[in-house]
N, C-alpha and C positions, 0 to 999 in steps of 0.2 A: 821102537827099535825093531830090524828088520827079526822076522824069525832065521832061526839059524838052523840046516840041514843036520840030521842026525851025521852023517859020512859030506861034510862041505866040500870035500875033494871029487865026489860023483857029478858035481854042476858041470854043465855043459851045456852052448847054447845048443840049441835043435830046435827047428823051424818047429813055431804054432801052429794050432788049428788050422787059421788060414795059412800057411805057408809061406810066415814072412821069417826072419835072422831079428830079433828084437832080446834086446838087453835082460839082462834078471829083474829089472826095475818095472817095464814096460809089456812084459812079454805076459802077465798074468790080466793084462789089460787089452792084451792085441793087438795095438795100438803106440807109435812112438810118437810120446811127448813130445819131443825136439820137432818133429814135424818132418820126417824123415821116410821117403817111401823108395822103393828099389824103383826106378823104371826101364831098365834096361840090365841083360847080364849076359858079358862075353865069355872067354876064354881066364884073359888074365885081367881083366877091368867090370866094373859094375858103375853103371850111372843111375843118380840120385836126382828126385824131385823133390825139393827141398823149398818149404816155407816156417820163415820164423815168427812164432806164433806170438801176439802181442804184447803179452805178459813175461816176453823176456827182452823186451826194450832195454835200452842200456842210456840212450840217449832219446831225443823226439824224431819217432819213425828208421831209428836204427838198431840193428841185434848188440847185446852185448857181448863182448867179445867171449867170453865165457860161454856163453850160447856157440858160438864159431867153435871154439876149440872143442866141445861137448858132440857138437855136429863132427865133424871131420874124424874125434877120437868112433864114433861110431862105425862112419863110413870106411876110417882103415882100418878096422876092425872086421865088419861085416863082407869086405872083400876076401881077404883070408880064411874068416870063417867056414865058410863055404867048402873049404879044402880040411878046415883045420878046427874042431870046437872047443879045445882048450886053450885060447889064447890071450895073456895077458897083456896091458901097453907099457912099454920100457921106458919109451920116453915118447914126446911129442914137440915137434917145434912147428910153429904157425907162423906166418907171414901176412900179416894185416894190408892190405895193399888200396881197398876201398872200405867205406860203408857198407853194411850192407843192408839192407830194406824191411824192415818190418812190413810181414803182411803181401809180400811179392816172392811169385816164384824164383828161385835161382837153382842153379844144375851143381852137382858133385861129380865129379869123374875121379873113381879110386882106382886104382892099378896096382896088381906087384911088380914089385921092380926086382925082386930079390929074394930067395926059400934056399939053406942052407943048414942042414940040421935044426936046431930047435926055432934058429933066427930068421924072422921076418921082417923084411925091409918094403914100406911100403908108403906110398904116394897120393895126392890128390890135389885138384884143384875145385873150387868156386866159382860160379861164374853168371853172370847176368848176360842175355843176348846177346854172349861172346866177348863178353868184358869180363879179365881175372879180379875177384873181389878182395880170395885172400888163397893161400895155397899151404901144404901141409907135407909135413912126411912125418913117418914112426919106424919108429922099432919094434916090431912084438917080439915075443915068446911064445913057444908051446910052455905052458907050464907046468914043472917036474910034479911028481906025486907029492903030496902031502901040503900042495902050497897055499891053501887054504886052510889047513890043519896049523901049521904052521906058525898063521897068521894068527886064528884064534888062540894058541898059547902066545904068543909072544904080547895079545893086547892083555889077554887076562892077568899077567905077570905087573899088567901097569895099570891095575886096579884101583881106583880108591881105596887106600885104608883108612881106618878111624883116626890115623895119626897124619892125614892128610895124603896128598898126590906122589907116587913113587916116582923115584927121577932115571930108575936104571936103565941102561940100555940093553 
């Protein structure tokens, strides 16, 4: 089980050592798992050198789609970030449009499309040598104070008891 921050509401991503945006998972590693690297950073877009790494095959010599959506939650994620380091994902819809290739490069182009008080509305595509693979948009959030606090009472509340699993909401 992950360790848990005395104050969990002080997390924020902030660039490593090297100077990369990598997740709470990845970043004590320096390194994204997903196979995820920035190669490029504009204004309002950041493009992605992006290879999916074997062991998350889904089929013979394709990503599983999980792997896609895990990519993309990253990349519109880490284009906001940049501006914004408390941001959580509200939602995510993907577009499956190709395969995509175990073990071969493909590009990410994330973009905001949209920063309106707390709400972020943001965009991205896939792509192989100019072929869409699969494309994305989100919703983030700045997230309010406590929202990590929050979280941990509300799991602890739904503890195992000795009288078996609580159902409350």
């Amino acid at each position: 089980m992950p360790e848990v921050a005395e104050d969990p509401d002080a997390f924020a991503i902030e660039p490593s050592p090297s100077g990369r945006l990598l997740c709470g998972g990845c970043a004590p590693h320096d390194a994204c798992r997903l196979g995820v690297e920035i190669a490029e950073v504009r204004d309002d877009a950041v493009r992605f050198a992006v290879v999916c790494p074997p062991f998350w095959h889904g089929g013979p010599g394709v990503a599983h789609g999980g792997w896609t959506a895990a990519v993309f939650d990253d990349a519109l994620n880490v284009v906001a970030l940049r501006i914004e380091p408390r941001l959580v994902t509200k939602s995510l819809t993907i577009r499956y449009l190709r395969p995509v290739p175990v073990g071969r490069p493909v590009a990410v182009l994330a973009r905001i499309e949209r920063h309106t008080g707390r709400q972020w509305d943001v965009s991205a595509e896939m792509t192989l040598a100019g072929t869409a693979l699969a494309t994305a948009r989100a919703e983030l959030r700045t997230r309010r104070p406590h929202h990590f606090a929050r979280h941990e009472a509300w799991l602890a509340r739904r503890s195992p008891s000795p009288n078996g699993p609580r159902t409350e909401s």
